[in-house]
N, C-alpha and C positions, 0 to 999 in steps of 0.2 A: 286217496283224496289228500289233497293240502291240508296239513299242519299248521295251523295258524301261530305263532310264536305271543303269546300275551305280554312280553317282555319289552314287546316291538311300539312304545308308544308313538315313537318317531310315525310310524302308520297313522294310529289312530289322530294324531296331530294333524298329518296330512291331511285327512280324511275329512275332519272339523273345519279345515281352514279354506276346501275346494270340496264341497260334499257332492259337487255335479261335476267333476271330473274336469281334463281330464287326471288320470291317476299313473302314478310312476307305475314301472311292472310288477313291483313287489306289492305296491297295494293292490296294483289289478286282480291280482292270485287272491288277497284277502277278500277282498270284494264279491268275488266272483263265490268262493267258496263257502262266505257268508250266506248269500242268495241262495247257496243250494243245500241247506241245512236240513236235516230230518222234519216232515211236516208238520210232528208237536212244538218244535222250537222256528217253524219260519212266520217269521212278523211281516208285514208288506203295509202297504200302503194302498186306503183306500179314498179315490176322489170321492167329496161329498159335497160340492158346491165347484161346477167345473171351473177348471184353471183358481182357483179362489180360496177352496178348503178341502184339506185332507185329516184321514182321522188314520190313525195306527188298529190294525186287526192282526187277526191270529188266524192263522190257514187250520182250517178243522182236518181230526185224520182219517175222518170218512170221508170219501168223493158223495158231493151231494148234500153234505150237513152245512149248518149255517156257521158263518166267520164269526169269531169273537171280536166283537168289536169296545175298541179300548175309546169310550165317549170320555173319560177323563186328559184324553191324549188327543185334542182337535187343534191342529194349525193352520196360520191363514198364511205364512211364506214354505212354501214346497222346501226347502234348503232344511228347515230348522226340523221338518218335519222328516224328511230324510237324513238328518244326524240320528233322530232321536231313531228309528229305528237302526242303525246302525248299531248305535248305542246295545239298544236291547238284542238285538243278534248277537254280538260280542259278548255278550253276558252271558246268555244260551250256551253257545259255543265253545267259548274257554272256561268259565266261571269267574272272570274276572269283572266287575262292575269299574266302568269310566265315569265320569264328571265332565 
């Protein structure tokens, strides 16, 4: 699996600046590897008002239990709300906390 490099802010910059792509190759690999992180650390993204509002969840590690859902984490721009799970994946991931 890809090695995410924590060192690489030039990515997570990119990342903040075009959160809807598209993304150079080197962030595509980060991207991508983020999205497929072990199911206690994958965060996603749940519509809860379509097209309008989203809220940040937690994928459960049973098939069939319910999503944790982060209700202090509700966005009304898809973008801001896809940084921020970004954010939290990269944290998971590397151990390293962005801003």
């Amino acid at each position: 699996m890809y090695a995410i490099d924590a060192s690489r802010t030039d990515l997570v910059e990119e990342f903040r600046q075009n959160p809807g792509g598209p993304y150079s190759p080197e962030l595509t690999l980060v991207v991508n590897r983020l999205r497929l992180g072990p199911m206690e650390e994958r965060y996603i993204l749940v519509c809860t008002k379509r097209g309008r509002e989203w809220m940040v969840a937690k994928m459960p590690t049973v098939r069939g239990a319910k999503l944790e859902l982060f209700e202090d984490r509700v966005f009304d721009d898809y973008y801001a709300a896809a940084w921020e799970v970004f954010r939290m994946r990269w944290e998971a991931v590397t151990g390293q906390a962005i801003r």
